[in-house]
VOGU-3710 file (C-alpha; in Angstrom, 3 decimals, decimal comma):
1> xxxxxxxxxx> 208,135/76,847/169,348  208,824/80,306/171,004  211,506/80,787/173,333  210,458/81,844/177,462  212,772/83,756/179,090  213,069/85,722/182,480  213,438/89,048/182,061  213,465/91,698/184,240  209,999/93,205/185,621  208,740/96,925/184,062
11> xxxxxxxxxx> 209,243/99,214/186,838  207,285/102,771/187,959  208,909/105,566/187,417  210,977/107,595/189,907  211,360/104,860/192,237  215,150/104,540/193,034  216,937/102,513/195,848  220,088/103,776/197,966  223,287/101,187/197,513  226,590/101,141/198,797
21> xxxxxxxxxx> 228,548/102,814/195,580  229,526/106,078/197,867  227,925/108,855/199,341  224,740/110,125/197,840  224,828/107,299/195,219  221,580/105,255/193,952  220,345/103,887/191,042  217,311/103,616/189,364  215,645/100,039/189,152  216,602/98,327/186,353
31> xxxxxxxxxx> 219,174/100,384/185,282  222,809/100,209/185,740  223,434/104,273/186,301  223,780/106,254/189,301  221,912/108,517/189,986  221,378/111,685/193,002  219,507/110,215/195,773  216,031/111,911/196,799  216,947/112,513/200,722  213,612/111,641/202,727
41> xxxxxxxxxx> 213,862/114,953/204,326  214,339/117,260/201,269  212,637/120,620/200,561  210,001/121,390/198,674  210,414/122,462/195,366  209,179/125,883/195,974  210,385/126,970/199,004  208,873/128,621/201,620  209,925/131,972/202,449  209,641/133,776/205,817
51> xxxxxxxxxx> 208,575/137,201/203,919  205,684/135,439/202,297  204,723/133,338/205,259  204,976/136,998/207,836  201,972/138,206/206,156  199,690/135,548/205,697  199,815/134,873/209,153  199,270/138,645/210,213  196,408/138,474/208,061  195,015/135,339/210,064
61> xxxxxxxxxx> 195,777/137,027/212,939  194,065/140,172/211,742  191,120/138,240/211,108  191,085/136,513/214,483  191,210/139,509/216,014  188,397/140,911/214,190  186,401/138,101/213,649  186,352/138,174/217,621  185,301/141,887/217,897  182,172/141,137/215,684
71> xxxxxxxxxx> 179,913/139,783/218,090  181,340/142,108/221,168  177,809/144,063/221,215  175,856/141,097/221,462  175,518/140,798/225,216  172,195/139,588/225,907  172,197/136,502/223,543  175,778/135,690/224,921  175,071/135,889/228,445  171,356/133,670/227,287
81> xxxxxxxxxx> 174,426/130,956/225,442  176,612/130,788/228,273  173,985/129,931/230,810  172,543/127,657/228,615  175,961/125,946/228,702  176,317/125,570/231,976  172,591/123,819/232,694  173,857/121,622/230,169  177,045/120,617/231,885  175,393/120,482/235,403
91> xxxxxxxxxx> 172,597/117,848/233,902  175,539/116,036/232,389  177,301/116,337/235,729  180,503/117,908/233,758  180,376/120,753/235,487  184,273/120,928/236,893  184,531/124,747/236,296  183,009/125,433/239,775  185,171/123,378/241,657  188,079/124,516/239,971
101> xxxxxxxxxx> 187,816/128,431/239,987  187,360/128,017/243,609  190,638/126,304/244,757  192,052/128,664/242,000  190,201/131,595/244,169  191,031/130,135/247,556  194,695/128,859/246,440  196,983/131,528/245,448  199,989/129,686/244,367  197,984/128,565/241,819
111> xxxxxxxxxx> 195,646/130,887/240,712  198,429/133,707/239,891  200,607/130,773/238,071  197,175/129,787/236,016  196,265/133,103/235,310  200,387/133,932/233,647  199,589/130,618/231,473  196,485/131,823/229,933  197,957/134,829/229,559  200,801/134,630/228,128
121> xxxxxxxxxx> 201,698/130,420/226,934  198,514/130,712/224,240  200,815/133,198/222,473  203,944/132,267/223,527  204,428/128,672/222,269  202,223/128,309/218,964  204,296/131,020/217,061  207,532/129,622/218,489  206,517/126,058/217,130  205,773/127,641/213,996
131> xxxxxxxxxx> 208,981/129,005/214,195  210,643/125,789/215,079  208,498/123,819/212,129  209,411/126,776/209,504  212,862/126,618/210,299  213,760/122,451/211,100  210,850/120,847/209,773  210,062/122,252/206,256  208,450/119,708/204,733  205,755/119,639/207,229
141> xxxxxxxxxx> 205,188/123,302/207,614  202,487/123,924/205,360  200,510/121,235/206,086  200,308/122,113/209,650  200,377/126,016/209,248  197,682/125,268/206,998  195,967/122,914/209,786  196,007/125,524/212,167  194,330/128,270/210,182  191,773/125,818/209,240
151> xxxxxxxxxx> 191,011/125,221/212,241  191,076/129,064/213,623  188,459/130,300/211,165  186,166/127,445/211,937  186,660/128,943/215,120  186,111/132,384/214,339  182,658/131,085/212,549  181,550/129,717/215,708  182,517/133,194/217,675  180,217/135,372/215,377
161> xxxxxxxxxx> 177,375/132,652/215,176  177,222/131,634/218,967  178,727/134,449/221,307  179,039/132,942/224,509  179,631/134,709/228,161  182,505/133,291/229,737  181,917/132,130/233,455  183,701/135,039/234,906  181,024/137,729/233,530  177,710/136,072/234,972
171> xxxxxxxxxx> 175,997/137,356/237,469  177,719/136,482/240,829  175,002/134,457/242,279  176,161/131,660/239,612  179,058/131,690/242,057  182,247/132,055/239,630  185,140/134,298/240,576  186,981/135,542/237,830  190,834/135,151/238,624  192,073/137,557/235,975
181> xxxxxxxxxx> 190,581/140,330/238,022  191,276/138,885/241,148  194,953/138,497/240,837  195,254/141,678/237,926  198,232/142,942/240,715  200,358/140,528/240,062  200,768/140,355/236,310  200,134/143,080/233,428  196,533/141,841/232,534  193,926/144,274/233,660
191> xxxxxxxxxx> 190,462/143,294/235,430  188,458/143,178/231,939  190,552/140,245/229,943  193,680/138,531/229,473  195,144/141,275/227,039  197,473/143,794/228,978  196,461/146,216/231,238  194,553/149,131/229,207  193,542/147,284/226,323  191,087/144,982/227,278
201> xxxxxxxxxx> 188,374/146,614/226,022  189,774/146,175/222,733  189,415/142,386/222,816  185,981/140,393/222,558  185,455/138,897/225,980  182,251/137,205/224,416  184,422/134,527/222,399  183,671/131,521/224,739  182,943/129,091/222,203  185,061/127,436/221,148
211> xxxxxxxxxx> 188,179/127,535/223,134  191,019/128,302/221,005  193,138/127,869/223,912  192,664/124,548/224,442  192,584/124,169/220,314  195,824/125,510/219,895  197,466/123,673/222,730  195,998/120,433/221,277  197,562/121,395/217,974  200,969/122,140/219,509
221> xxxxxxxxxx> 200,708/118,683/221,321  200,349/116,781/218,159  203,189/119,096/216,382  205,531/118,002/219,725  204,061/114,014/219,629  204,824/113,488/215,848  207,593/115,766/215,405  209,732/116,344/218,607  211,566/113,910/218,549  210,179/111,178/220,353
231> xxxxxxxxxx> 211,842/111,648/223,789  210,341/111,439/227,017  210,696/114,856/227,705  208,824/115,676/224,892  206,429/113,530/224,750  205,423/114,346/228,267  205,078/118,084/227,172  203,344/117,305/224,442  200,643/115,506/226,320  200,904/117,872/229,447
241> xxxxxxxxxx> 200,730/121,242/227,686  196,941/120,584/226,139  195,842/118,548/229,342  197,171/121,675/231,965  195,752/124,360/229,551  191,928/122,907/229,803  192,305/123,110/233,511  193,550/125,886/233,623  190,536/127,594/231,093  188,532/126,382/233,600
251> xxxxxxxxxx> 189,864/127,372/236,996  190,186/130,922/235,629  186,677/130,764/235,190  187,348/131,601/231,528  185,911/128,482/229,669  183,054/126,136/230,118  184,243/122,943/230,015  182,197/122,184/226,696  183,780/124,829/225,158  187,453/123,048/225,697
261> xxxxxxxxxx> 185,413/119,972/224,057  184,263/122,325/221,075  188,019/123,564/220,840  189,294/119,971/220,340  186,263/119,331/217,549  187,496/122,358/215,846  190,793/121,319/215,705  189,734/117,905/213,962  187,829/119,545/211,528  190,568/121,304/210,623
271> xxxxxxxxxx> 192,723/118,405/210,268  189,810/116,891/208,287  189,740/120,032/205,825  193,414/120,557/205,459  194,106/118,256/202,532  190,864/119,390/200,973  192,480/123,188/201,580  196,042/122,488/200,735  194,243/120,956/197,005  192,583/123,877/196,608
281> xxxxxxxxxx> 195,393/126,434/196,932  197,663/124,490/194,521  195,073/124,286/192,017  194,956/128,008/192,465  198,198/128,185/192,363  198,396/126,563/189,017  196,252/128,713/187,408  197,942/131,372/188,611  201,130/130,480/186,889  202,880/129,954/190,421
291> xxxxxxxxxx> 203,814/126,058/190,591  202,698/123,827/193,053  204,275/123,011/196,668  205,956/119,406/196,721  206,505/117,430/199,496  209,349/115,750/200,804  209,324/113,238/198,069  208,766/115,818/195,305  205,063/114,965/195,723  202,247/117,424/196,041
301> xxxxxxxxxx> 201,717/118,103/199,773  198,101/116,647/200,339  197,752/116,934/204,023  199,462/116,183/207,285  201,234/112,720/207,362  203,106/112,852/210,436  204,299/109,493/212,450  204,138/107,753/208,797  207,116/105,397/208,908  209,691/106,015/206,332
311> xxxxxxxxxx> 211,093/103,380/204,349  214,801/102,178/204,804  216,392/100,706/202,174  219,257/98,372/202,990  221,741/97,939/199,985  221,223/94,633/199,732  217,521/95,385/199,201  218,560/98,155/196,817  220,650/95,233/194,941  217,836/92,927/195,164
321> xxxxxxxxxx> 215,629/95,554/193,245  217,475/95,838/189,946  217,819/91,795/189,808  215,526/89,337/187,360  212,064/88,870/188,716  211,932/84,846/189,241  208,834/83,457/187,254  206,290/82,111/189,085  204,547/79,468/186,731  203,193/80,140/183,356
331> xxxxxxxxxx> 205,349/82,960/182,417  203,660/84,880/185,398  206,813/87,060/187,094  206,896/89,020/190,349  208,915/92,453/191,208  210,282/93,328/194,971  207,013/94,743/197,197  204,028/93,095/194,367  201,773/90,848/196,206  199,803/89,601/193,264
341> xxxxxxxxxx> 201,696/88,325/190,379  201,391/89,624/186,846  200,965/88,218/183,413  204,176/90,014/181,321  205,309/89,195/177,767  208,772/88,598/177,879  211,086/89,098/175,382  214,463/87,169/174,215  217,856/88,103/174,036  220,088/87,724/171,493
351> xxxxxxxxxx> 222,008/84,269/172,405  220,572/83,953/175,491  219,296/80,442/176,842  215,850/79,857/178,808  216,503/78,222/182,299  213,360/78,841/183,369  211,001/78,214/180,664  207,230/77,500/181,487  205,515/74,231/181,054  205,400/72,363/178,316
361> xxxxxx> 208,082/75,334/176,422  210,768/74,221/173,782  214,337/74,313/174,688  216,595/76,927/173,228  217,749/76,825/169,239  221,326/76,347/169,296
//
């Protein structure tokens, strides 16, 4: 009769378990060497370089830029889009922008703070997070630089397809006030935009919808959420920085509040596309000669996977991964983390004596 005997269970490949033979020590299941430890935070294997990364972002700034000038001539349609917006909101009763621009008008200790936010925070604190994630976060920098450009070209389609008149540049019988020009003495915008005082007719003031402003707040929300830290303090600005920038759109009589909506759609659609984008330029990449971008794990970066929980290994875990798989019934065997059992041939050793045959198997030949 042939001999049953428990052997150890086949194992994937590059899985390997942290144990307590020093620092930086592991081995790889079912085998007795050590081995270097992947560290859960390591870089990717090409990495990212700050003279590569200047440019592209220039050039998505470029376009942003431009993309916004391209429907600057198109005043009638805009100002037609805009009020279309608003009957919209008013027979949804979501119109908060009136109420809003006027305790903005009528208050100025906040007005003059709300108009330095819009002003200034919308370029302020996305590059410095980018910054921050370049810098102490490398492993999920491309995924969400790649997130946010995503996101700001869907943005820039909607700018040249639907030009939209902001609330401040109707007709004053629809009863808005814009701030910008009403407090332009206190800070260095001018009375035609946000930009600085002299070049706002360089800018398109007809880029409504969406509201990037609120997109990119929401994005730098989600950046603090998953990857601040996890303190209160952060969290807090994480949720408050998106929340304060939508009223503040608003009050400024900048924004309808359906564009903030549109901002935060854009935004997921982005996040959607990202993995779909991040393919696409590695498979480029390839072809190219160029390598791919790995992950943390060594893996191909396939899209943002922020907040995932990352798995601990305890040495006595680790242990328990390089020892026999116990047979279930039937020479049937199970390894650490496999919720249905297997059917494996085993194989005998050289001397070695079945404790564990199955049913009905002969004892060992002496």
């Amino acid at each position: 009769m042939p001999q049953a005997e428990a052997t150890e269970a086949p194992v994937g490949e590059g899985i390997e378990a942290s144990v307590g033979e020093g620092p930086g020590a592991s081995v790889r299941e079912g085998s007795g060497a050590p081995i270097t430890e992947t560290a859960p935070h390591a870089r990717p294997r090409l990495r990212l370089r700050w003279w590569r990364e200047l440019p592209l972002i220039l050039l998505v700034y470029g376009a942003y830029s431009a993309g916004r000038l391209l429907a600057r001539g198109d005043t009638a349609n805009a100002v037609d889009h805009g009020l279309a917006i608003l009957r919209v909101e008013k027979a949804l009763w979501l119109n908060a922008e009136h109420p809003l621009n006027r305790l903005f008008t009528r208050e100025p200790w906040i007005g003059i703070p709300a108009d330095f936010w819009y002003a200034s925070l919308h370029y302020l604190v996305t590059p410095v997070l980018l910054v921050w994630l370049f810098r102490s976060r490398t492993a999920h920098y491309r995924a969400a630089r790649t997130w946010l450009m995503t996101s700001t070209f869907i943005g820039l389609i909607g700018f040249t397809l639907y030009p939209t008149c902001p609330p401040r540049l109707l007709h004053s019988a629809q009863g808005f006030v814009d701030t910008m020009a009403h407090y332009s003495a206190w800070g260095w915008w001018g009375g035609e935009a946000s930009a600085p005082r002299g070049l706002g007719g360089m800018t398109n003031q007809y880029a409504a919808m969406p509201s990037l402003h609120v997109g990119w707040s929401l994005w730098c929300g989600v950046i603090l959420w998953r990857l601040g830290g996890g303190s209160r303090l952060v969290r807090t600005a994480a949720v408050s920085y998106p929340l304060i920038t939508t009223i503040v759109v608003m009050g400024t009589a900048n924004h309808y509040f359906l564009d903030a909506v549109a901002g935060a759609a854009v935004m997921g659609a982005g996040l959607l596309l990202t993995p779909v984008v991040l393919r696409a330029v590695d498979r480029c990449r390839v072809s190219l000669g160029l390598g791919v971008s790995a992950g943390p794990e060594g893996k191909p970066e396939t899209g943002p996977e922020w907040g995932r929980a990352e798995e601990s290994v305890t040495p006595v875990a680790a242990a328990s991964r390089g020892t026999v798989s116990p047979i279930v019934s039937g020479g049937c065997q199970t390894s650490p983390g496999e919720r249905i059992p297997r059917q494996r041939i085993t194989e005998p050793e050289p001397g070695a004596v079945s404790s564990d045959a199955g049913d009905g198997a002969a004892a060992a030949a002496r």
